[in-house]
N, C-alpha and C positions, 0 to 999 in steps of 0.2 A: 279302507276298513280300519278300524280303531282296535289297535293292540290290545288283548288279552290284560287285564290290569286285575290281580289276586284282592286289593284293598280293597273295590268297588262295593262289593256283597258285604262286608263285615262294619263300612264306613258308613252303605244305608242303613243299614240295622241299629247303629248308635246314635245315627241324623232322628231317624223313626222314633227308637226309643227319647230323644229328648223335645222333640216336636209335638207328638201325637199324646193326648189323653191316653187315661186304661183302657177305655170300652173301646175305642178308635183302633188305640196297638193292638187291642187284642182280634181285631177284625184282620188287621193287617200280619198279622202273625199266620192268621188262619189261611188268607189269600198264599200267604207264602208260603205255606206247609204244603199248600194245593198245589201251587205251581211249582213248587220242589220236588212234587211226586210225580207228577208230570214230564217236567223238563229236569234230571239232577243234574244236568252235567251244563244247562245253561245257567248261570250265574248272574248275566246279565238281566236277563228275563227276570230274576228273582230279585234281583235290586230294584226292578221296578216294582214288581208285586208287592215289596215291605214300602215301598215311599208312596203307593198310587195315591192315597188321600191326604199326603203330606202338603201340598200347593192349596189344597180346595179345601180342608180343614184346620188349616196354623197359618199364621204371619210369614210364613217362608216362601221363597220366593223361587222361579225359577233357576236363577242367578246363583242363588244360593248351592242350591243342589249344584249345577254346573262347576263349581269348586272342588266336586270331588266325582262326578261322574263323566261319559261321555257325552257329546254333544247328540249323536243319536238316542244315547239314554232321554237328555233332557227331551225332545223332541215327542220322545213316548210320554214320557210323564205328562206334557202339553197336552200331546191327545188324548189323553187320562181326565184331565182336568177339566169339571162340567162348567162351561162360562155360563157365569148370570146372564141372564136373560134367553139363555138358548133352553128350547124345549127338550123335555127328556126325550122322546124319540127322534128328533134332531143328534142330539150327544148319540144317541145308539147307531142312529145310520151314517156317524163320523165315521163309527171304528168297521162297519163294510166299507164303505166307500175308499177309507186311507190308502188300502192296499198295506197297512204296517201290521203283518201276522201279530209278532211279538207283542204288542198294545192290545190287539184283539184275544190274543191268548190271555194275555192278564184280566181286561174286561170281562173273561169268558169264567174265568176263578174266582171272579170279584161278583159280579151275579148269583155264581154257586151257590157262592160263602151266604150271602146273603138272603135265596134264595131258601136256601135248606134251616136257616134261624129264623122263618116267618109262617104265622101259621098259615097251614091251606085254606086260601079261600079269602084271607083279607086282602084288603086293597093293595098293600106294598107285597103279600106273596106274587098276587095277578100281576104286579108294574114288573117285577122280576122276570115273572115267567113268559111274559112276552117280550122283554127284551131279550131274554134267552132264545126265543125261537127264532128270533133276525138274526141274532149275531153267531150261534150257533153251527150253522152250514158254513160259514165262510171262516171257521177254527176248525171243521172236519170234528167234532164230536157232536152227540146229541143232547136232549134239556136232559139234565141229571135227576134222579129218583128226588123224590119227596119222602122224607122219613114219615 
């Protein structure tokens, strides 16, 4: 197991803030407010929720991150990160299949987030709300209300 390290949480939050656009950070901020309210005493968990779109949306690399996170952090962030060419429901039945809770919990705030800013009934509300209901059972919560 990888020692408790206080920097990790405050290091992705500075990697994020200089990686990520406004509209991006501000998604990622939200994921992390979610999964802070969720998890507050996990840290780790929340270092991934501020970086999850940092690999899939900037120049950064995994390597990059690994300079200041754990090698299991990196790891999540991978199974975060949707590869070209793989199908969206492919990427969703990564995070059952992984067996890596902590990846699935963040996916799980990352759909919310997303989820709850779309309106009912468009195409990207419905692509949410069905990956909500796979991934969902296998985080032990249910699909979140629709405002």
């Amino acid at each position: 197991m990888t020692p408790f390290n206080p920097d990790t949480l405050p290091r992705a939050i500075r990697f994020a803030e200089l990686m990520l656009d406004e509209e991006t950070l501000a998604h990622s901020h939200d994921v992390l407010a979610r999964v802070a309210e969720d998890a507050p005493n996990d840290t780790d968990v929340q270092a991934v929720a501020i970086l999850h779109d940092v690999i899939e949306d900037t120049t950064a690399t995994l390597a990059d991150v690994a300079t200041f996170v754990s090698p299991m952090l990196v790891e999540r962030l991978s199974l975060l990160t949707h590869p070209p060419g793989m199908s969206y429901n492919d990427y969703i039945e990564r995070f059952v299949h992984s067996g890596d809770y902590g990846a699935a919990f963040v996916k799980f705030h990352d759909l919310s987030a997303n989820y709850a800013r779309n309106e009912r009934g468009s195409k990207r509300f419905q692509k949410y709300q069905r990956a909500l209901e796979r991934i969902t059972p296998f985080v032990g919560r249910g699909v979140p209300d629709h405002d």
